[in-house]
N, C-alpha and C positions, 0 to 999 in steps of 0.2 A: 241258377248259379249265383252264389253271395258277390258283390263287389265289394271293393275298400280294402288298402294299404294299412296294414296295422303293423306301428312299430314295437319292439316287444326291448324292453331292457333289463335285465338281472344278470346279479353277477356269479348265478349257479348255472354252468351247463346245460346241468340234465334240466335244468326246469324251462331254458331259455327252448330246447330241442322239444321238448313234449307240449308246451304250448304252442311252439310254431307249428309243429307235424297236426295236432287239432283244429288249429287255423286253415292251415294249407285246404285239412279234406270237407272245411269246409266252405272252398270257395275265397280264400281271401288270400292276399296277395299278402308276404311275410319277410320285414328286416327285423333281426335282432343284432343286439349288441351286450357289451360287460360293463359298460360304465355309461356317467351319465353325460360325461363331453359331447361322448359321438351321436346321443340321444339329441340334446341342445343343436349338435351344428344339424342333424337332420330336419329339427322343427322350426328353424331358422331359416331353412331353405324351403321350407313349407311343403316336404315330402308328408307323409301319412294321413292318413283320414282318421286316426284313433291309435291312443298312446298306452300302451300296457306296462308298469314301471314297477318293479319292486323298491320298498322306503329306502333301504339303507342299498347304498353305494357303493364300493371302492375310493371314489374321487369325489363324490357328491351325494347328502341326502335328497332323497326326490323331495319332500317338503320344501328344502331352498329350488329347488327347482319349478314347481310347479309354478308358483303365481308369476313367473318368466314367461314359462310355455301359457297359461292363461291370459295375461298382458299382451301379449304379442299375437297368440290366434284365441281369443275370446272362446271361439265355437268349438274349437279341438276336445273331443273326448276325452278324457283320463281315469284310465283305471288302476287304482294302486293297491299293489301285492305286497301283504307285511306277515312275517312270525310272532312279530311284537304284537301280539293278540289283546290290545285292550284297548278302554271304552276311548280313552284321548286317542290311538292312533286312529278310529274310526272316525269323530271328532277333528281331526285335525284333517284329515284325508277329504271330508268334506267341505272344512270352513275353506282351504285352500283350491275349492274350485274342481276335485276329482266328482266323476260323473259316477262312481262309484268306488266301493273298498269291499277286499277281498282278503278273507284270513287264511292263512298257508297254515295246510294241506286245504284244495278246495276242488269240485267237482267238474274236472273238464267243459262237462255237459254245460254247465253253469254258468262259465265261463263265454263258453260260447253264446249262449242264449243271451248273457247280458251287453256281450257288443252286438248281437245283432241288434238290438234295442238302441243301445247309445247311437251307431247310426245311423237309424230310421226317427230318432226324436227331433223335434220343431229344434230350431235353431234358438237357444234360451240365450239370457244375459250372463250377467260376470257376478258369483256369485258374492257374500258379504267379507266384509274382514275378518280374520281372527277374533274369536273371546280371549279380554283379557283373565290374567288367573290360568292361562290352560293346562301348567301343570298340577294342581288340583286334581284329584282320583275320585270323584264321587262312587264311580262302581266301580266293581275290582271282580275278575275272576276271567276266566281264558275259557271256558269248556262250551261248544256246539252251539248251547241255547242261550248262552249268553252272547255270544261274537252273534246271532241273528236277531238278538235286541238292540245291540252297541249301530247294523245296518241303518237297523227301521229307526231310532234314533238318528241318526247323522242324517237319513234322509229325512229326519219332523222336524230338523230344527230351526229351518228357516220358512215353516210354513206357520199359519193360523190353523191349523186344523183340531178340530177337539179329538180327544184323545180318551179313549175306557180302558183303565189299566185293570186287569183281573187279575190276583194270586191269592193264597193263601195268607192267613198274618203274618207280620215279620218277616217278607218277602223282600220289603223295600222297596211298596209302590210311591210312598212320599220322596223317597231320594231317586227315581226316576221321573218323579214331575219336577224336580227340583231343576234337574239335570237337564230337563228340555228348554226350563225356563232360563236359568245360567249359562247357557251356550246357543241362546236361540235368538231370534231378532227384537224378544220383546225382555230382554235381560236387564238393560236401564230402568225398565219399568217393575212397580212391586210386584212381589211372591206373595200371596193372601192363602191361606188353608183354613177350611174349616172341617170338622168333623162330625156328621150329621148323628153318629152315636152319642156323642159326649153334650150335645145339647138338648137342653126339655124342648120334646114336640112344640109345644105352644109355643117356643121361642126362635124357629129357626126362622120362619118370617121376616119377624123382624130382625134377625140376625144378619139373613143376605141382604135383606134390600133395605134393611133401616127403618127408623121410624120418624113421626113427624114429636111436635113437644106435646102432649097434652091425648096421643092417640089411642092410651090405653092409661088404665090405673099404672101408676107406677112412671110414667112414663113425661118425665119433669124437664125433659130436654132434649133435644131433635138429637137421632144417634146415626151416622153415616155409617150403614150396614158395607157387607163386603165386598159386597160388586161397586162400591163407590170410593173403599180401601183400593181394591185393586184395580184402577183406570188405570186405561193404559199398559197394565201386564199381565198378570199369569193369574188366574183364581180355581186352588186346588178343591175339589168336593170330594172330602175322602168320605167312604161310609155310605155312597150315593141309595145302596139298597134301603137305607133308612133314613130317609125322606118320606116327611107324612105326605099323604097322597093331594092335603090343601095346595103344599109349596110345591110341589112337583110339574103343580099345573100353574102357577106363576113360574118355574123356572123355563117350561116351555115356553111360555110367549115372550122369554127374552131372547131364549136363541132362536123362536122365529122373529121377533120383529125388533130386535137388537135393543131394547126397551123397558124399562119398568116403574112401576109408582113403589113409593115409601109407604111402609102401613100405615094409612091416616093421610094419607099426601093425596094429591087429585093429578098432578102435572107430571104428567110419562118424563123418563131422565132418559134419555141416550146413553149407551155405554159401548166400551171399547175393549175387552177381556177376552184374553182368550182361555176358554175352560176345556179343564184336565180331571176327567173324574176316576172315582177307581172304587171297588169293593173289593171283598173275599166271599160272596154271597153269588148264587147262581141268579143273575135277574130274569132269562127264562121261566124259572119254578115263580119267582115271584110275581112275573105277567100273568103265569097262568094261574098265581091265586088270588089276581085282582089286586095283589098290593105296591104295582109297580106297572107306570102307564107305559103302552107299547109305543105311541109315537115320542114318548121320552127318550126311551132305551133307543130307536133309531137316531133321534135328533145327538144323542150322548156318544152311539159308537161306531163315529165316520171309523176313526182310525182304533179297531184292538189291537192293545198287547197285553200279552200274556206275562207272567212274570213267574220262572219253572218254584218248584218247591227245592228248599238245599238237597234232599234226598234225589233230586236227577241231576243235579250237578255237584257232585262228590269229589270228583275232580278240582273243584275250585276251593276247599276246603281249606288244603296249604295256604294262598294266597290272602285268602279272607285273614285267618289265624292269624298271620305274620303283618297282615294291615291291620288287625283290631292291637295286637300286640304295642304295633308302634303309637297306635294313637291315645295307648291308655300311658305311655312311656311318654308323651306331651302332655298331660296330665299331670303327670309328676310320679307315678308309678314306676318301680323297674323293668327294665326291657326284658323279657321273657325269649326265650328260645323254644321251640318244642322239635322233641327226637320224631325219628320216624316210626318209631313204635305207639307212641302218642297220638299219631295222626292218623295210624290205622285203627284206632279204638276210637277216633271221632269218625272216620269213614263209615264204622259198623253201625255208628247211634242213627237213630231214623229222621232226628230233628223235627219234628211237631213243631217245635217255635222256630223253625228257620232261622234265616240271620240273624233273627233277635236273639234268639237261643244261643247262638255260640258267640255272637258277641259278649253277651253277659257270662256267659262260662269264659271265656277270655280273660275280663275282667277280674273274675274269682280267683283264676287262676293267678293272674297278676298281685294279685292283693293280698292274698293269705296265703301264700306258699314262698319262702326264702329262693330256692334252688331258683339259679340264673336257667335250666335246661328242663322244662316240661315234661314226666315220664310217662309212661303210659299206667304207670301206678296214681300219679297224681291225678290222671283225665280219670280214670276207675275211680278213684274217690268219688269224686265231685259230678259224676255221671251214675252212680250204685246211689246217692244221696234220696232216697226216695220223695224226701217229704220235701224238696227244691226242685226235682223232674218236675218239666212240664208233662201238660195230659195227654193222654191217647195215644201213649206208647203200646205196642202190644207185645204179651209175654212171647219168648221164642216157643219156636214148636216143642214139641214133648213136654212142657215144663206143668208145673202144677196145675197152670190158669189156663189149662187149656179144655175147649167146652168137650160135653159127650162126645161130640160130630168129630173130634180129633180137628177141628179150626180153635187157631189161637184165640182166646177170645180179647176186648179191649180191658183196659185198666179204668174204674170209674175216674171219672176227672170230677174238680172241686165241683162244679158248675150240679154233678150228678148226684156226685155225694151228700149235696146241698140239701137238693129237690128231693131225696128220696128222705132224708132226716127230715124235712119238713111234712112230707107227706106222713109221718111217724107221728110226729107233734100235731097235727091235724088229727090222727085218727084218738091220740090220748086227748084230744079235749072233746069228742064229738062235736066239733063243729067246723063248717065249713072255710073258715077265714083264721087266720095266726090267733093261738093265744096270747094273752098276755106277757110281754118281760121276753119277746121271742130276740130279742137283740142280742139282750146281754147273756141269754142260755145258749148261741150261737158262738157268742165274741170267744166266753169260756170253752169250747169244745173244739176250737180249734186255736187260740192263743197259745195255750202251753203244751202243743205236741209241735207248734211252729216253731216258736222259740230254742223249746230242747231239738230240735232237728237242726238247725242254727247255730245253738251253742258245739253241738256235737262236731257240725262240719266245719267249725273253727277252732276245735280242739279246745274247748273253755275259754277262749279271747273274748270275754266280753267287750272290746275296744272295736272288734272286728263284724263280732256278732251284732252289735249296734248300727255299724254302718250297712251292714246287709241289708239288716230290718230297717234302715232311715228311720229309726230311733235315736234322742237323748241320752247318754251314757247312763244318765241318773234316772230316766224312765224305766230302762231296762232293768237297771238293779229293781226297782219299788218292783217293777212287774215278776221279777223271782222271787222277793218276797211272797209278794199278793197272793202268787200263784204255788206257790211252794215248791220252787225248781230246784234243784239239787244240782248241783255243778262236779262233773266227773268229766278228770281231763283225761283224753285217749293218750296213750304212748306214742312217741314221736317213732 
């Protein structure tokens, strides 16, 4: 049979009744109440063994309350129950010393399972202050598999531990390292990223760990690589799956022996970083084809999270929309609205580019459309725009593109359409390697079906169509010339 007194506080009935009756048959002894006075004088008199409190009060939010009941009984468990489902109240729930947070609607079972836990754990200390900044929204969105990221967050933020973020691209694994570093114990200290795609192999070496003056050609002056940038704080390794297999085996023997030399250097440095890596890459397939070491990948992933794709959280769409909205409206853009017709035709898009994707259709929508109220006519535009979709949408069933097998088949992406055009120009020159001038017979075969795809979803603005393309005004003109574009404006 369970022991321990748990006080239980909300100021909803049914919810204060259905937690306690789950308590009760499991062995615990059960006071609730409606507000947060009678909660206060009973921790004061030092009744209960663990504190169950919903955030918002009648008389008092439990955040004013909490670091009271922590001050006063340090060891007291607290668990807090919010509908305010987002990443700060998780965040906040934890900087102020709860022993967990829990988002409403949540699973009895769960419930239960986690005070048996709270108390059966070692008797810990008091946990840190608040971050400043906390009303700041790095993530935004309310739906299952976010509130179980917003958890595993609030409980990584006061720890060292490394961290492998896996998701898709444009998932938003840099603004969840950003987030553990911002709100974590090593937040005074710098945020360093580096991205092991965007560097030439030969240079990420000396990239993390620096070099000495004179240790390679080129190399005219000692450079303090990243793990020497970020002492002290956070150093993000986005792209970990691309890491040449040289550095990978220097990056181990830092995280085992917390240590490394400078290329060209002799004298091991000490270092103090705690690292957060992250891909969109399976590093399994990559262990088993030898191009990614296994005691790496263990040493990399104490702590995974996973980060869902937008397309299972569909739900968080609104949210996102009306956050990306306000932030292009700080910019100096106008504030957009979108109907809920709108938002059913962004529910139906599959998003291949995740948040990145609808942030920049956001944008678009902000910037080239008058109307204060987003239609679903306007999101159809700029989602039917073929030649600005991203790739590896697939056709709906029955539709043209669908294979013999009746399975829909994929849409080639640039990436395909590239390789197979080149495999083309490969077979007209019989030879194995590019022919000649293979740049500029590329740049032309896709410059002017970009551009008229551009001009068209701007309705001839070349003002507009410039900023799309991060083009010069007067570039773009020469470039319809050069290219002999024809300017036909669509009807409003």
């Amino acid at each position: 049979m369970a022991a321990g007194n748990i006080l239980i506080a909300d100021d909803d009935t049914a919810i204060r009744t259905v937690i306690g009756q789950a308590l009760s048959r499991a062995g615990y002894e059960v006071r609730t109440t409606g507000n947060a006075a009678t909660l206060w004088r009973w921790v004061q008199s030092g009744e209960g063994d663990l504190v169950i409190t919903d955030v918002v009060m009648p008389d008092e939010n439990a955040f004013e309350l909490l670091p009271k009941m922590k001050k006063l009984r340090p060891n007291l468990p607290i668990i807090v129950m919010s509908a305010q489902n987002t990443f700060m109240t998780a965040i906040r729930a934890s900087e102020r010393g709860a022993y967990d947070y829990l988002p409403k609607p949540f699973d009895l079972r769960e419930l239960v399972s986690i005070v048996s836990r709270a108390l059966n754990q070692p008797k810990g200390a008091a946990r840190a202050e608040p971050a400043a900044d906390i009303e700041k929204m790095p993530l935004v969105g309310r739906s299952p598999a976010m509130q179980e990221l917003y958890r595993a967050l609030a409980r990584l933020m006061q720890t060292d531990l490394t961290v492998m973020i896996t998701g898709e691209s444009g998932t938003g694994k840099e603004l969840v390292a950003r987030a553990l570093h911002d709100y974590g114990k090593r937040q005074k200290g710098p945020f360093v990223a580096i991205n092991m795609a965007a560097i030439p192999r030969d240079l990420i070496e000396s990239e993390l760990f620096g070099h000495e003056k004179g240790a390679f050609t080129g190399a005219a002056q000692r450079y303090a690589g990243r793990f020497e940038q970020a002492e002290g704080g956070t150093l993000f390794l986005d792209e970990i799956g691309d890491m040449p297999m040289e550095a990978q085996t220097r990056l181990l023997r830092v995280l085992q022996q917390g240590e490394y030399t400078t290329v060209g250097g002799r004298s091991p440095i000490k270092t103090n970083v705690r690292i957060i890596a992250a891909t969109n890459k399976d590093l399994g397939v990559l262990i088993r084809q030898g191009l990614f070491r296994e005691d790496l990948f263990f040493r990399l992933n104490v702590v995974p999270l996973r980060l869902p794709p937008l397309r299972e959280r569909l739900e968080d769409i609104a949210d996102l929309t009306n956050h990306f909205f306000a932030l292009a409206a700080a910019e100096g853009l106008p504030l957009k609205r979108i109907d809920a017709g709108a938002l059913d035709g962004l529910k139906r898009h599959r998003w291949p580019g995740n948040i990145r994707e609808l942030e920049n259709l956001t944008r678009r929508l902000a910037a080239l459309y008058p109307q204060e109220i987003i239609t679903a006519q306007l999101v159809d535009i700029e989602l039917s725009n073929e030649a600005l979709r991203p790739a590896q949408e697939l056709e709906p069933e029955g539709s043209q593109g669908d294979s013999p097998s009746g399975k829909p088949k994929k849409r080639p992406t640039l990436a395909s359409s590239l390789e197979h055009h080149l495999s083309e120009l490969f077979l007209e020159s019989g030879r194995d390697f590019p022919p000649p001038g293979l740049y500029h017979r590329i740049l032309r075969e896709i410059e002017q079906p970009l551009i008229s795809a551009v001009l068209a979803a701007t309705r001839g603005n070349q003002i507009k169509a410039a900023e799309v393309l991060g083009l010069n005004r007067n570039t773009l003109r020469k470039k319809l010339r050069d290219l002999d574009i024809k300017l036909v404006r669509a009807p409003r």
